[in-house]
C-alpha positions in Angstrom: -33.7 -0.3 15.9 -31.4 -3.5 16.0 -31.8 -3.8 12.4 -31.3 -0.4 11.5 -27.4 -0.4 13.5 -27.0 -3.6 11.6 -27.9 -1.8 7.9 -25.8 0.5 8.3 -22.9 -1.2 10.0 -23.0 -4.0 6.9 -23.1 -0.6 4.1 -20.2 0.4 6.1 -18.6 -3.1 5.1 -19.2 -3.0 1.5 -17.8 0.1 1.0 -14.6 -1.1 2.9 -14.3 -3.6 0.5 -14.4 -1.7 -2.4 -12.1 0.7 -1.3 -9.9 -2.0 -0.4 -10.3 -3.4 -3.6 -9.4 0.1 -5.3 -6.3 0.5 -2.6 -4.9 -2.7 -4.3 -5.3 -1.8 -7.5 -3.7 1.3 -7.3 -1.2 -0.2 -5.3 -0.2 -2.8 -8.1 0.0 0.0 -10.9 2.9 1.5 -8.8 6.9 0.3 -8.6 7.6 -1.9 -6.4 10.9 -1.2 -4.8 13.0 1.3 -3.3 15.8 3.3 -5.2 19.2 3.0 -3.8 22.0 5.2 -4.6 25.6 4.4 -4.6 28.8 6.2 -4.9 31.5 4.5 -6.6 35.2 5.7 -8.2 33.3 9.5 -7.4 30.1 8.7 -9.5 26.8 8.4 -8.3 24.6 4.9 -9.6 21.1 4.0 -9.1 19.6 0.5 -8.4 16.2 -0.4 -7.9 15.9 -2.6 -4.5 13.3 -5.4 -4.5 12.7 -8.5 -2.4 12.0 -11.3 -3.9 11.9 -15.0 -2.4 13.3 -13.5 1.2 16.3 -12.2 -1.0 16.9 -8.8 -2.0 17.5 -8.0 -5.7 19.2 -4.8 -7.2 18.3 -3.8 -10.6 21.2 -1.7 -12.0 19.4 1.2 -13.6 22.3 3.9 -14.1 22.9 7.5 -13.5 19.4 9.1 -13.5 18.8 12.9 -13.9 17.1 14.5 -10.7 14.0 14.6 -12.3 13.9 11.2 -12.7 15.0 10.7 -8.8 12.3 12.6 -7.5 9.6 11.3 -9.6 10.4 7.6 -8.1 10.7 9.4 -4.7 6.8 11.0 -5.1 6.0 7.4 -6.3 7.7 5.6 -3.4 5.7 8.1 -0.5 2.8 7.5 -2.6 3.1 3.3 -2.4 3.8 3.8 1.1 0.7 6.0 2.0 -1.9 3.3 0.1 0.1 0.8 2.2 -0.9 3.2 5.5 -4.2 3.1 4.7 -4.7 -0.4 3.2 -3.5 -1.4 6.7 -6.0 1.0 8.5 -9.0 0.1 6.3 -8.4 -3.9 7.3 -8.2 -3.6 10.7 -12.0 -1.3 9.6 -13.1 -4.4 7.7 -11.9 -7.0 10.8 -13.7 -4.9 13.3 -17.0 -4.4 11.1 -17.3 -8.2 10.7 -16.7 -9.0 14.3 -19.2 -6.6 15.6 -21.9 -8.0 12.9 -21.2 -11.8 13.3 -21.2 -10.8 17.0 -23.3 -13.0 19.6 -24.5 -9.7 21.1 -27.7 -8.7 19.0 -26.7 -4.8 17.7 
């Protein structure tokens, strides 16, 4: 029975992992950053923000058309729910790992 539990808990683990490993590749095929908008002399501009080195940077990228807003918008709430779930499937992976190096025979 113990080693039954175990089976399953470690097939569990491996396919954390490679969702984990799909989470981040996804994650890396999306912009990084966060559009910013700025008003100035009564004209709207766009800059990309981005941290880099504990600094932030801002990329100048112009006026954009709507279109173009809300398509980095859908990309941005995309980034951010892989992130959501990145961070819920680690704290999967941690607890997995614990329970099978456990002292307590499962």
């Amino acid at each position: 029975m113990r080693g039954l539990i175990k089976g399953v808990l470690s097939e569990e683990l491996g396919n954390s992992l490679r969702m984990k490993k799909r989470y981040v590749e996804e994650l890396d095929k999306l912009p990084k950053g966060c559009l910013s908008r700025k008003k100035i002399k009564g004209h709207y501009y766009f800059y990309l923000v981005q941290r880099h080195k504990g600094k932030f940077l801002y990329n100048y990228k112009g006026r954009l058309s709507p279109d173009e807003v809300k398509k980095h918008k859908s990309l941005q709430l995309k980034r951010a729910g892989y992130r959501k779930s990145l961070s819920k499937l680690n704290k999967q992976i941690k607890f997995l790992r614990s329970t099978l190096r456990g002292k307590q025979p499962v």
